[in-house]
N, C-alpha and C positions, 0 to 999 in steps of 0.2 A: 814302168817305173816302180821301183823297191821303195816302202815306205812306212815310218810307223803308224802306231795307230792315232798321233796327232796329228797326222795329214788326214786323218778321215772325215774332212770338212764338205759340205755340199759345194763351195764357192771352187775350191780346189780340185775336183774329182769332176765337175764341168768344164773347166778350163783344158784339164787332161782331155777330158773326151773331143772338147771342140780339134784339140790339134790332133789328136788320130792316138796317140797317147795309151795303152794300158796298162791301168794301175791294179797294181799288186799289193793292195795296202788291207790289213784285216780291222775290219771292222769294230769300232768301238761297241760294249755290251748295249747302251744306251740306244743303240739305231734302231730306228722302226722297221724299214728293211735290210735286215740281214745280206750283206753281200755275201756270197759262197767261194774262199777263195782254200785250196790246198796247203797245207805247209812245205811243201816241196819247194817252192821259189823264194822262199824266205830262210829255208834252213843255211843257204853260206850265210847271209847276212848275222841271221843268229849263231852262227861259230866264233864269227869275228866280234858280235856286239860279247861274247862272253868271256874271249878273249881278254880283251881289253878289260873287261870286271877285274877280270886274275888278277894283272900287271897292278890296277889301281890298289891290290890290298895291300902293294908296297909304298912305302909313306913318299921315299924318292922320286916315284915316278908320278904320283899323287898330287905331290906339290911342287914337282919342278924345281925342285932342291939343287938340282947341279946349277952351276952357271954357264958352263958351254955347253955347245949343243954335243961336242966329243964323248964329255965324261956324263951327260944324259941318256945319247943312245946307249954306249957302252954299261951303262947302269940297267938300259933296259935286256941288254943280250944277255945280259947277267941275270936278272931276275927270269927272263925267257926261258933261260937254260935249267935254273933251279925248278921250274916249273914243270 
């Protein structure tokens, strides 16, 4: 399981373990033990989380400005494309 680093809860990362579950989640600075995990299973996540960054520095898509969902995505293939 892909995950940020707010899921790096003890309560939550036992619960993964009991069901067989591995987590891929990096570890908050704060931990006493350092989980060791690669940035390789994280980087699609981080392409896509940076994505989205982009699209948001438009105010359209930001605030949901359209009212159909037509002229929203079409708002967003637009800001896509200029991107």
């Amino acid at each position: 399981m892909l995950g940020d680093q707010g899921y790096d809860a003890g309560g939550i990362l036992g619960d993964l373990e009991v069901r067989g579950v591995t987590a891929v989640i990096p570890p908050k600075r704060n931990r006493k033990v350092q989980l060791i995990i690669g940035r390789h299973p994280c980087a699609p996540k981080n392409l896509v989380e940076r994505g989205f960054n982009k699209l948001k520095r438009f105010r359209g898509v930001a605030t949901r400005y359209d009212k159909t969902a037509e002229s929203h995505l079409g708002f967003i293939v637009i800001a896509s494309a200029r991107l």
